[in-house]
C-alpha positions in Angstrom: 0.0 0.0 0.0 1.3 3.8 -1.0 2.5 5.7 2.4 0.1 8.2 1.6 2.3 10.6 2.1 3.4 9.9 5.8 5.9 11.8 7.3 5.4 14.8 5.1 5.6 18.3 7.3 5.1 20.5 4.7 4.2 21.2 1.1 3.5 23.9 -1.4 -0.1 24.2 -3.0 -1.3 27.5 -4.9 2.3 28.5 -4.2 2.2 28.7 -0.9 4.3 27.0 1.3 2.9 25.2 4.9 4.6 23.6 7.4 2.6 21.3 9.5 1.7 21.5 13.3 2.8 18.1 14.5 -0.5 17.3 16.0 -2.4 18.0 13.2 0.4 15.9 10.7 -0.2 12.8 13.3 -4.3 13.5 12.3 -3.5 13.7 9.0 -1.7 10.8 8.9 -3.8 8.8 11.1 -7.4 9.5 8.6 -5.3 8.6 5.7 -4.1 5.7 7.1 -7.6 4.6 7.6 -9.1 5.9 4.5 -6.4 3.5 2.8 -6.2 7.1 0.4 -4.8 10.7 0.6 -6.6 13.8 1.5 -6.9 16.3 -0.8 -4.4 19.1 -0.1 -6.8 22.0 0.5 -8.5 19.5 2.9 -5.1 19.0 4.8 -4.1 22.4 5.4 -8.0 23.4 6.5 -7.2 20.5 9.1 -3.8 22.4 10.1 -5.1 25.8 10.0 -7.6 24.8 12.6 -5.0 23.0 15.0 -2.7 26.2 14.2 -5.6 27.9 15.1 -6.9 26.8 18.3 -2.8 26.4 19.5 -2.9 30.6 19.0 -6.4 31.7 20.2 -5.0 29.5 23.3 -8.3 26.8 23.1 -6.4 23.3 22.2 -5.5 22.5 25.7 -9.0 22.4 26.6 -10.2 20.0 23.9 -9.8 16.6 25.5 -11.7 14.0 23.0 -13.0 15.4 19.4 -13.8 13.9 16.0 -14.0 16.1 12.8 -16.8 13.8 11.5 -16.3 15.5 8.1 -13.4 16.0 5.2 -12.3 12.1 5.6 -13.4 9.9 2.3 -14.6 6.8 4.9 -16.7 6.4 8.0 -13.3 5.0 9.4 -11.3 7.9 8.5 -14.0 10.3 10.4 -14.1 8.5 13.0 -10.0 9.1 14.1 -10.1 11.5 17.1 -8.3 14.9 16.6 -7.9 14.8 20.0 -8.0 11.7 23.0 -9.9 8.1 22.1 -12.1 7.2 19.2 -15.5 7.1 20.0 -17.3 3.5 19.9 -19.6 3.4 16.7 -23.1 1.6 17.7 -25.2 1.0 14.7 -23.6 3.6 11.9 -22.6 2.2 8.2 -21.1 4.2 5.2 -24.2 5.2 4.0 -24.9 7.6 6.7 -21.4 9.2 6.0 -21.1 12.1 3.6 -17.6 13.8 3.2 -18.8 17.6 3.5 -21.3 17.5 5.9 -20.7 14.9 8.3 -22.8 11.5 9.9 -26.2 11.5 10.2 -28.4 9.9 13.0 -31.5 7.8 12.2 -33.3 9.2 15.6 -34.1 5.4 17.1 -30.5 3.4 17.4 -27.1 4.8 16.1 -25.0 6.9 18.2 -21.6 7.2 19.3 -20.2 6.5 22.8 -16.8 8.0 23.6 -14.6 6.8 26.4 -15.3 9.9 28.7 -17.3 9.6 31.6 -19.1 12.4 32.9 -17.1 12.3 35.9 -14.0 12.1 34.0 -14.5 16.2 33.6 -14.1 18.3 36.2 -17.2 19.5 38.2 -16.7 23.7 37.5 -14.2 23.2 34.8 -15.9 21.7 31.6 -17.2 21.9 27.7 -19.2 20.6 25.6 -19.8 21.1 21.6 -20.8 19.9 17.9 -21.3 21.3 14.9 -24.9 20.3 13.3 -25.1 20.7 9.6 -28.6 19.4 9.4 -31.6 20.2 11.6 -32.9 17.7 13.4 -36.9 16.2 13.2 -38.1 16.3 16.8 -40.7 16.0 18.6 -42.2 16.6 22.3 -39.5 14.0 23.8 -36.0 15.6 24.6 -33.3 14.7 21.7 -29.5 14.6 22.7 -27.1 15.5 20.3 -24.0 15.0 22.9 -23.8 14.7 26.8 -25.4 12.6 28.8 -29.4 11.9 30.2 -31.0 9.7 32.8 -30.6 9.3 36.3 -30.0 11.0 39.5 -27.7 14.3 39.6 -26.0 16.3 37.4 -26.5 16.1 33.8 -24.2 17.7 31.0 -25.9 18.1 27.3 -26.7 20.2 24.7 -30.1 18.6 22.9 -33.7 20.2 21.7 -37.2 19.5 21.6 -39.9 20.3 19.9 -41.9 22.5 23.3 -38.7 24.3 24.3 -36.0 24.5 21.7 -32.5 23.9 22.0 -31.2 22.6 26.1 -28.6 23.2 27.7 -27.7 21.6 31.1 -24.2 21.4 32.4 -23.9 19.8 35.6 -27.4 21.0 36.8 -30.7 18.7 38.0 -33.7 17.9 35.2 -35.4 21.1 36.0 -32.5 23.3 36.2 -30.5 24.7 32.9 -31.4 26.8 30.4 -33.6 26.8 26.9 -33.7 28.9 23.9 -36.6 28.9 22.0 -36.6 28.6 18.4 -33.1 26.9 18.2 -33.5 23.5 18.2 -33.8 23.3 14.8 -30.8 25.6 13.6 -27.9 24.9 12.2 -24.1 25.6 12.9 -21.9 25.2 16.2 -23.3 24.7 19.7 -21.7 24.7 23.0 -22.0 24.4 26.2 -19.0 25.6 29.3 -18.8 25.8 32.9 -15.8 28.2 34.2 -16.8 28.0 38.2 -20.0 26.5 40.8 -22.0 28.9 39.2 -20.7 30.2 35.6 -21.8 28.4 32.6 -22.3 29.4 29.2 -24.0 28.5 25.8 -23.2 29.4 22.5 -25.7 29.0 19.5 -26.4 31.1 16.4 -23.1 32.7 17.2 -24.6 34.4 20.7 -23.9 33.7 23.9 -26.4 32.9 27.0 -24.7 33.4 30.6 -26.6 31.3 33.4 -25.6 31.1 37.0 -27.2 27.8 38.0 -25.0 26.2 40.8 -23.8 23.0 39.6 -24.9 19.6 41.5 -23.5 16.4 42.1 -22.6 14.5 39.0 -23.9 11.5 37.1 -21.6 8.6 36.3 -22.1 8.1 32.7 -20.3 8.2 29.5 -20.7 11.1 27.5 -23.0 10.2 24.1 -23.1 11.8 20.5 -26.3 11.3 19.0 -27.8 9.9 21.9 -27.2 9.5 25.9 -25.7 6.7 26.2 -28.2 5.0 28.8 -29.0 4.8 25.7 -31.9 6.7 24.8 -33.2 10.3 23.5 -31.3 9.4 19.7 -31.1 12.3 17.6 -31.5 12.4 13.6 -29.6 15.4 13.6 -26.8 15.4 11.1 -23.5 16.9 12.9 -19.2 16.6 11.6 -18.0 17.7 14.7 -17.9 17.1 18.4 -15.5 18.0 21.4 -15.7 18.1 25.3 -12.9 18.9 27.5 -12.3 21.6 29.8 -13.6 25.0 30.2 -13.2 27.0 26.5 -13.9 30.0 24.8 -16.9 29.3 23.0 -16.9 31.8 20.2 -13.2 31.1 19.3 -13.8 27.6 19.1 -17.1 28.1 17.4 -15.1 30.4 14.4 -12.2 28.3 13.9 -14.6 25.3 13.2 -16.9 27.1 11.2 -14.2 28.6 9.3 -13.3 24.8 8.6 -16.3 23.5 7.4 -16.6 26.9 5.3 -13.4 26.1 3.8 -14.2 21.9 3.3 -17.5 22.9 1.8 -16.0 25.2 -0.9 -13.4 22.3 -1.6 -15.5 19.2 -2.1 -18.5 19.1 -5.5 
């Protein structure tokens, strides 16, 4: 099999020359590897100048476990973490899988579980995020599209319904959190941070919401995209991008991945 080009730190395309962030070379590397094929070269340095990116706005430390579930020409290939442990895939085939704008849900049985448990995140020090490229179809019943659900204590997710719009809860009791109305079925980045016991905030439609809930005792559970990971609440939501980790500056993060998928969708036919 070709090496795909591994070990390559730089390379000149529309006569500019880039040097690759080591980090985002071992990505590189890693997707073509599984692809079993190359990346196209505008796709690679989109990849860098977002790991580039987030290194200078001072965001990439706080980005423990991520997938860009987009750009890659397989399901295998989108499923290599940028950052931390691949995600377990439950139920997801190539068909859901398109290379600009990312995995889609079927709303009853496919999600992916990563290997974080809610735990695993510190109590006042956390994030949450994806990138949905496609609305999701929901109804009265709460829909997850990462985080986690059931049972006693504090839950961390950003998800929608049809009553209340798009939810956020981050470490904070069933009744507790906050809802914007109307957003549940928009598109584009969505996050969710906790700085302190009682400074969180959500990002959607590039705004921000501050809350002040107090955050509770947490639930053990692992930390679901597409659904909790109990597992119920699926989405049908289409998203190609995820992270959690610690505390981050939402809109920074929200710009450098948005500028991404900008630049992937102006690539790809």
């Amino acid at each position: 099999m070709p090496q795909l080009g591994l070990g390559i730190g730089s390379q000149i395309s529309g006569g500019k020359l880039t040097i690759y962030d080591t980090d985002a070379l071992t990505y590189i590397n890693a997707v073509q590897a599984a692809d079993g094929q190359s990346l196209e070269n505008g796709i690679k340095i989109a990849i860098n100048d977002f790991v580039v990116g987030c290194k200078s706005d001072g965001i990439w430390t706080s980005i423990v476990n991520s997938c860009i579930m987009a750009g890659a020409n397989t399901l295998s290939g989108a499923l290599i973490p940028l950052v931390g442990t691949a995600p377990g895939n439950v139920g997801f085939t190539s068909s859901d899988y398109n290379r600009k704008t990312g995995l889609i849900g079927n709303g009853t049985s496919k999600y992916l579980a990563t290997a974080y448990n809610n735990t695993v995140l510190p109590t006042d020090n956390d994030h949450l995020s994806c990138y949905v490229t496609q609305a999701p179809t929901i109804g009265a019943a709460t829909k997850i599209f990462i985080g986690t659900a059931t049972g006693s204590g504090g839950r961390l997710y950003i998800a929608c319904n049809t009553t209340s719009g798009l939810n956020f809860k981050n470490r904070t009791s069933l009744t507790a959190g906050i809802t914007i109305a109307n957003e549940g079925i928009t598109t584009g980045f969505k996050g969710n941070t906790r700085s302190g016991p009682t400074s969180t905030i959500f990002r959607t439609s590039q705004a921000n919401t501050s809350d002040a809930t107090a955050s509770t005792t947490l639930i053990s559970q692992t930390i679901g995209i597409f659904a909790a990971t109990t597992p119920v609440q699926y989405t049908d939501a289409r998203m190609s991008f995820y992270s959690l980790g610690t505390n981050i500056d939402l809109a920074l993060l929200d710009s450098r991945i948005t500028t991404f998928m900008n630049t992937l969708n102006s690539i790809l036919p």
